[in-house]
C-alpha positions in Angstrom: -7.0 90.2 77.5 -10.2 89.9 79.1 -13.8 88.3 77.9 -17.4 89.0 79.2 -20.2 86.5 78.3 -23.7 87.6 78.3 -27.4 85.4 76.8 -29.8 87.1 74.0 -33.0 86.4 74.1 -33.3 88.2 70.4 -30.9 86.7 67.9 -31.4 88.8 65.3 -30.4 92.1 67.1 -27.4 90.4 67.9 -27.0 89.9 64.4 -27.1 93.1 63.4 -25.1 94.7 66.2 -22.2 92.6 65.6 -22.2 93.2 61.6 -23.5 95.6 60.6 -22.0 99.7 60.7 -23.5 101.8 63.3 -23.8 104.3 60.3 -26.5 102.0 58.4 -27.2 98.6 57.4 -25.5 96.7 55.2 -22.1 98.1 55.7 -20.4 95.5 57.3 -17.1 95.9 55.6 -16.5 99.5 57.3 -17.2 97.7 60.8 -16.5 94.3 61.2 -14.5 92.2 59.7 -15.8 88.2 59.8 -13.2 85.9 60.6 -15.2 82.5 60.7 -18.5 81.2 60.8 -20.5 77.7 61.6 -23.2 76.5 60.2 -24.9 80.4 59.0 -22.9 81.8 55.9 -23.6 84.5 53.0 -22.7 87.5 51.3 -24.7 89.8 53.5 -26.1 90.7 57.0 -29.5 89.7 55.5 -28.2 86.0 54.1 -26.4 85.3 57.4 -29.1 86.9 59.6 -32.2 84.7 57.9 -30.2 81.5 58.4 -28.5 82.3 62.2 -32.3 82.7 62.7 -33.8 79.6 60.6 -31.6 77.8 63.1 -33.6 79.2 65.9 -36.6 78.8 64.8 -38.2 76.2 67.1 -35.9 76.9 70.1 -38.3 77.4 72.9 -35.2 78.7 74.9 -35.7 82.1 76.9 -32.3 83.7 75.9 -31.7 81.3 72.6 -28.1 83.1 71.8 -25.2 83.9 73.5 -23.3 86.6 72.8 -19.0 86.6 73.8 -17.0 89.6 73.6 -12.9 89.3 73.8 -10.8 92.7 74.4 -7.1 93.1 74.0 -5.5 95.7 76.2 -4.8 99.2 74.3 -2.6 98.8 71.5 -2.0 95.4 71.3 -2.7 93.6 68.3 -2.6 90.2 67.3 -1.6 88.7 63.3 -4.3 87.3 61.2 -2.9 83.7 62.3 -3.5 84.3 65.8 -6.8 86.0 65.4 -7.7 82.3 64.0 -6.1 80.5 67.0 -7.9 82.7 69.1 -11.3 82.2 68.0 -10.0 78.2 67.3 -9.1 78.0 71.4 -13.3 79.5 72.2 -14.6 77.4 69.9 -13.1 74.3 71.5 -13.2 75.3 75.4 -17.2 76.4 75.0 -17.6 72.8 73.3 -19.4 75.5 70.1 -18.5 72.7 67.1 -22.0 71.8 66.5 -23.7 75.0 66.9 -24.1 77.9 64.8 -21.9 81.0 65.3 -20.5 83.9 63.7 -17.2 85.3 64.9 -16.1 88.9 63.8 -13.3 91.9 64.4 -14.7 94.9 65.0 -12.4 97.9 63.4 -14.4 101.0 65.0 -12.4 101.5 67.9 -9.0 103.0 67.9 -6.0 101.6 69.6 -8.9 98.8 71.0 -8.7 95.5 69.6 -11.8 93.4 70.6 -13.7 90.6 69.0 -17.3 89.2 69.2 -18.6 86.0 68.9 -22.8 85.4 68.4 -23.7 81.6 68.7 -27.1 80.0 68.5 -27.8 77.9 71.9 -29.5 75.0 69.7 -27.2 72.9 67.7 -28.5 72.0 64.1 -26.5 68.2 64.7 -27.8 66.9 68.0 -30.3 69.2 68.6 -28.9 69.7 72.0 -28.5 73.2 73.9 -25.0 75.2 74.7 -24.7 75.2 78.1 -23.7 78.7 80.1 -22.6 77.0 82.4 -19.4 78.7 84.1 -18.8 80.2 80.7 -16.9 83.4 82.1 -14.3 81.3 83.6 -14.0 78.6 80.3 -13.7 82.0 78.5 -11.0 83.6 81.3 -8.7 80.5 80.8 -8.9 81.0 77.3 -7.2 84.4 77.2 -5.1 83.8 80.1 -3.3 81.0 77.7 -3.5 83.1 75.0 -1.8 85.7 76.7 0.9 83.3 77.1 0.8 82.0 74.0 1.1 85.0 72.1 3.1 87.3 74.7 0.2 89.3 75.3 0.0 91.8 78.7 -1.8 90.1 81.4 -4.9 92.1 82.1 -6.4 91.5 85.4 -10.2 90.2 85.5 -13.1 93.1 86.3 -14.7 90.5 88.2 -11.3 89.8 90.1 -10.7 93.0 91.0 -14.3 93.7 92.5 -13.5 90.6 94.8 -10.1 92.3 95.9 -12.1 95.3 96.5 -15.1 93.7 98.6 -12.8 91.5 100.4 -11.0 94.5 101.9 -14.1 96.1 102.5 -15.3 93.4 104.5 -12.4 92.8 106.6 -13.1 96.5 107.3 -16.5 96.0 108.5 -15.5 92.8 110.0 -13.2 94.7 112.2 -15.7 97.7 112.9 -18.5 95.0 114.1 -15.6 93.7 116.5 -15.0 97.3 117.8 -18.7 97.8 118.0 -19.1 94.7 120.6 -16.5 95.6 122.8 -17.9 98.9 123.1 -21.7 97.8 124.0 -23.5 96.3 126.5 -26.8 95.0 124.4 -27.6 94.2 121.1 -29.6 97.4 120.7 -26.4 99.0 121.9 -24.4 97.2 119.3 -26.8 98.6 116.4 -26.6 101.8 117.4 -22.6 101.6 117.3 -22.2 100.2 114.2 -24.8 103.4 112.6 -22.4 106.0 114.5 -19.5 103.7 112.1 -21.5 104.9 109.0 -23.5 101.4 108.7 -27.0 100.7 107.7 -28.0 97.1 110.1 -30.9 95.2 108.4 -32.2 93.1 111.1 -35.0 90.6 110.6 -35.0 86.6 111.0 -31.1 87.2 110.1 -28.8 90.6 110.8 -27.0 92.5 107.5 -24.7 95.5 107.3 -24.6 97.8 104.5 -21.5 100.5 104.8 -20.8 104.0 103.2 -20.1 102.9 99.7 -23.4 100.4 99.6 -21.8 97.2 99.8 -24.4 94.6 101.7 -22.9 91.9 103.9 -24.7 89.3 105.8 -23.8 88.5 109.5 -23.6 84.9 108.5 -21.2 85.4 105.2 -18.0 83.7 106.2 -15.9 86.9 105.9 -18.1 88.6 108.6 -19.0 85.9 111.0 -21.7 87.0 113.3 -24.9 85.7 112.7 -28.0 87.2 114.4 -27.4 84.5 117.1 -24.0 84.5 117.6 -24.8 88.0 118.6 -27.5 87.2 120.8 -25.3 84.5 122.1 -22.4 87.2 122.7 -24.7 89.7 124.5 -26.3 87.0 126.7 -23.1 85.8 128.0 -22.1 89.8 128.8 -25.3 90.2 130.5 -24.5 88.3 132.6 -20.6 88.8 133.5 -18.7 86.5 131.2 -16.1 87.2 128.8 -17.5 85.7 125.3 -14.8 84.5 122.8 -15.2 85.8 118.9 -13.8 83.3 116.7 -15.6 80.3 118.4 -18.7 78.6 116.8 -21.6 79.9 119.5 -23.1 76.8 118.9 -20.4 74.3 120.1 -19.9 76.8 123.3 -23.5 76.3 124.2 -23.0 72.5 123.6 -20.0 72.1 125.9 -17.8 71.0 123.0 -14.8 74.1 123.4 -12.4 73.2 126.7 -9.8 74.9 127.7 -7.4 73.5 125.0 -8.9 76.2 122.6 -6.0 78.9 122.9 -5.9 79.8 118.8 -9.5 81.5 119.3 -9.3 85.4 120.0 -11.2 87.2 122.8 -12.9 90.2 123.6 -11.4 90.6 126.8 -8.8 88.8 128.9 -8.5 85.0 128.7 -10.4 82.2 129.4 -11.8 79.0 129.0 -14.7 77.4 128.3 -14.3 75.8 131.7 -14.8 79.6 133.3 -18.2 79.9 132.4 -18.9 77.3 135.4 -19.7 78.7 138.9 -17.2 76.5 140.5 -17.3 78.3 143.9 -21.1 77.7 144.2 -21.8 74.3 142.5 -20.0 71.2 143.1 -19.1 68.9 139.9 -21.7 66.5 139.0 -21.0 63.1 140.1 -20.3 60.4 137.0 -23.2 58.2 137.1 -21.5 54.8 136.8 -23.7 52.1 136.1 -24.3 49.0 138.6 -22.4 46.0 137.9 -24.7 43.1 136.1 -25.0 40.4 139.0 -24.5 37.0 137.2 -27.1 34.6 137.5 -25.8 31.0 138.8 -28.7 29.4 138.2 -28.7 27.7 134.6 -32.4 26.9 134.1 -33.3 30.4 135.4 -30.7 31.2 132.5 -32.2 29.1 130.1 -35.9 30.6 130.5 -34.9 34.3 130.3 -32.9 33.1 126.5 -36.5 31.7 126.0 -38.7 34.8 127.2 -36.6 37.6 125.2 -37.0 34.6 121.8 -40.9 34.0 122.0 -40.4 30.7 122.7 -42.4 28.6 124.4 -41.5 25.3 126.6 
């Protein structure tokens, strides 16, 4: 079972789509059936259009209707009971008690159960607006317990599976842009590596990569992790004959802050520590500067008059 969620800014289309046949108005019977409704009823599309719309009327919302769809995977079917809990369990998660909706089954798709749901944003008790706020995932957890509930296949989310999908790309590209710096000298050199990979490289204030398929992925996204400077950073330290690490924050090498304790970070290159970068054949440590000692002053009226100085006060 999955859901999609999407806002209308036309409420009376929706209205229409949801009841009425695709062969003609007016013909809702052959289409959709209407399981329940809040606050807009009738005996036709026209009675429950004219008052899902009176409800509307001074809603100065952009999108003033939302519109929920719920699919059951091919060839399952639920009983007329569980149709009721179903549309029962949105009702309650999208908090949709006090605003107008109408909730149908639509009977033109073979072997494809699915049901839509068309609620007015503005509620006719409180006046207040339905908020679409992380309304796909309220809407996710809904079927995943009905699945449960009703012993339903577990159909995995669209939005889920795109994630799978770009995560794997990424670690992909991840990898390629790790290949690609071992391989050049420069960041031009870099750039050009990464288009012989198959890459597009944005580079502005910030650096992007776009591979075959057209999937765009900033240097800085955590799944990537090389910023514009971090790359400049890399290529400086090259330049001039060190070994940069990969899987270090640039920012806290430059300060000082990784020592030689830092052995979990990977390397381009053999290992080393922070403490490497320093010339220690040419350069001598920096002595510690260790302040003086505060010489105590014996004298108790000399004592006395600096308390007074630093308080304003005079003798």
């Amino acid at each position: 079972m999955i859901a999609r969620v999407k806002l209308s800014n036309s409420p009376g289309k929706l209205i229409n789509y949801i009841l009425t046949d695709k062969q003609g108005p007016d013909m809702m019977k052959e289409r959709a059936v209407i399981l329940d409704t809040n606050y807009c009823h009738g005996d036709s599309v026209a009675e429950i259009k004219s008052q899902f719309e009176m409800t509307l009327s001074n809603c100065r919302l952009k999108s003033p209707a939302m519109h929920i769809m719920i699919s059951l995977a091919p060839g399952e079917q639920l009983t007329e009971i569980q149709k009721y809990d179903l549309i029962y369990a949105v009702r309650e998660k999208m908090r949709m008690e006090d605003f107008p909706y109408v909730a149908v089954e639509h009977l033109d798709t073979a072997n494809h159960s699915h049901f839509h749901i068309a609620v007015a944003r503005k509620s006719t008790v409180t006046g207040k607006t339905l908020s679409d706020s992380n309304s796909y995932q309220k809407l996710m957890a809904v079927c995943r317990q009905a699945e449960n509930d009703f012993g339903l296949q577990v159909v995995a989310n669209p939005r889920d599976i795109h994630a799978k999908r770009s995560d794997s790309r990424k670690t992909k590209m991840r990898n390629d842009i790790v290949v690609a710096i071992k391989k050049s000298t420069s960041l031009a050199g870099f750039i050009q590596q990464m288009e012989l990979f198959g890459y597009k490289v944005e580079k502005q204030r910030g650096i992007a990569f776009i591979d075959k398929k057209g999937m765009r992925a900033k240097g800085s996204d955590p799944q990537i992790g090389f910023p514009l400077g971090k790359l400049n950073f890399i290529f400086d330290q090259k330049e001039r004959g060190e070994k940069p690490q990969i899987d270090v924050d640039y920012k806290e090498i430059k300060a000082g802050l990784v020592t030689e304790s830092e052995e979990k970070s990977k390397e381009l290159g053999p290992s080393f520590s922070f403490l490497d970068l320093l010339d220690t054949a040419t350069s001598d440590p920096a002595p510690l500067s260790i302040p003086a000692a505060r010489v105590p002053i014996d004298d108790e009226d000399e004592w006395e008059r600096k308390k007074r100085r630093k308080k304003g006060i005079k003798r």
